[in-house]
Structure formats: structure tokens, C-alpha cells
N, C-alpha and C positions, 0 to 999 in steps of 0.2 A: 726151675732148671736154668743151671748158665750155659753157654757156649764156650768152649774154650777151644785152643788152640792146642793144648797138651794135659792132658788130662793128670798127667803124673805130676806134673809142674802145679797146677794147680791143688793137689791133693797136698803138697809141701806148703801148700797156703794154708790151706781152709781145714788140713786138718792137724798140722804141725806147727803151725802161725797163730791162729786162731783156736785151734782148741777142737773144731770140731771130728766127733768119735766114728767112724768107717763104720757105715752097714753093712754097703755091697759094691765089688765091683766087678765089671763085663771086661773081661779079656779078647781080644781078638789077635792074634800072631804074639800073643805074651806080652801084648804090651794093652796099659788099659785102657779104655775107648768110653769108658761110663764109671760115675762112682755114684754113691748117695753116699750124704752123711748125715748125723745128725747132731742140733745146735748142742753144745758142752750144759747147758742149763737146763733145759727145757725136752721137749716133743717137735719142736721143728725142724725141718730136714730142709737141705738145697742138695741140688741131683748136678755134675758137673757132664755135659758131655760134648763127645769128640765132637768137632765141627768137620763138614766134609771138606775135602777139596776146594778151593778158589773160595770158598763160602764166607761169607763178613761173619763178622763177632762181634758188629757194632750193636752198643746197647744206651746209643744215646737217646738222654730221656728220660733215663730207667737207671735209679741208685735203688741198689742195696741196703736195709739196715740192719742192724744187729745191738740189741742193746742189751749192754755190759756194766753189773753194780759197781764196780770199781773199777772206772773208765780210767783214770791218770793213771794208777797201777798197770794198768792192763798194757797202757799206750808203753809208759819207760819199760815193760820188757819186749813190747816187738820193738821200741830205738835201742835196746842193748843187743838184739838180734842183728843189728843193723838194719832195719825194717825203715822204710823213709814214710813218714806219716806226712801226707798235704798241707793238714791244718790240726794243729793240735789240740788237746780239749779245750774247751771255751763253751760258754754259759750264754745259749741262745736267746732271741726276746721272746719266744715263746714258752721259755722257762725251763726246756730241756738243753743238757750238755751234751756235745756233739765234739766228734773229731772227725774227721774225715782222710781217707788214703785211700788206694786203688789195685785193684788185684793184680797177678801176672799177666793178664791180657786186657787189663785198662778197664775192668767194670768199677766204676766208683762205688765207693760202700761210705755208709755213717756208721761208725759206734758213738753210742750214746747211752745215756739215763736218763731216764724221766721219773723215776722215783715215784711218789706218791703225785707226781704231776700225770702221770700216764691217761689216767681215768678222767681231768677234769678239763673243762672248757680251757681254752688259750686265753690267759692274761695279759696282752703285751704288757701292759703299762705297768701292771704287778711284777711280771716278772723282769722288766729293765732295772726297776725299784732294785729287787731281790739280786739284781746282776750287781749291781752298783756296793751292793754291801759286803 
């Protein structure tokens, strides 16, 4: 579950930015206070909810992932969206591709692929090799 700030704001993210498909959401005065959704690929779900009054949303510490088989595609349509990505894809030393950018109330997230790296030990030294080529 995230904390957010505005629940509707963040639903323009996480399910119209990203892909991810509406399960449920809690209204309170008609405006929404709670969603769950879940990932566009998969079985995993993140729950967004209202944060109270005076209450932080800091979540430092704490990034988000999310990994995406076709990262470079994925990234040039949230930059056609106008979508400001941090750090664009790039081929980490641990052999997974990583971008990174930050939601509407500043939670960092990674998209990434790990492809058939997912399951196996960290190579740096293999995967600098594999960066380099």
C-alpha cells in the first residue's frame, strides 16, 4: 500500500500511466479515499490510500519496483505522454535494466527487466562484460 496525497491523482498514474487495471475503489463524499489495482501483467496488486490530515507520505528508504519486458518502449511512451523519467533505461552491473522516475507524491519506483537474469545469482563482473557489448 502507498500513501498518497490524492487518490484520484495517483489513479491517473498507476492506472492510466502505467497500465495498471482498477479492482476497487472506497468513496467517501464521492471522491476516492482508497483504490487497489492490479499489475497489467501479472497477479500483483498495490492499494493506494488517502493519507489523513497533517500526515507525511514520506517513503524514504522505500522504492518501488515494477518490471516491464519491454522497458525502452514502455519508457518513449510515458516521454510522449510527457511523463519526466529521472533516469532513463540503462543496463545495470548487476545485469538488470533499470529506469527510474517518481510518482505524483515523490515515491521513486524502478522499471526494469531482468529477463532470464531474474532467477540467477548477481554477476557483476559478467554483467559489466555483457553492459560494455
Amino acid at each position: 500500500m502507498v500513501y498518497v496525497k490524492d487518490v484520484e491523482r495517483g489513479l491517473v498514474f498507476y492506472r492510466d500511466l502505467l497500465g495498471f487495471k482498477l479492482i476497487e475503489d472506497f468513496r467517501y463524499e464521492n471522491r476516492p479515499v482508497y483504490a487497489r489495482l492490479r499489475s497489467p501483467g501479472g497477479d500483483g496488486t498495490i492499494a493506494l490510500h488517502q493519507v489523513g490530515p497533517g500526515d507525511s507520505i514520506s517513503s524514504d528508504g522505500v522504492r518501488l519496483y515494477f518490471e516491464v519486458r519491454e522497458l525502452d518502449e514502455f519508457c518513449r511512451k510515458l516521454q510522449k505522454k510527457n511523463f519526466y523519467i529521472t533516469k532513463l533505461p540503462r543496463m545495470m552491473p548487476w545485469g538488470w535494466r533499470h529506469a527510474y522516475l517518481n510518482d505524483p507524491d515523490g515515491h521513486e519506483i524502478s522499471l526494469y527487466w531482468a529477463g532470464e537474469n531474474r532467477m540467477k545469482k548477481t554477476m557483476i563482473k559478467a554483467a559489466q562484460k555483457a553492459a560494455r557489448a
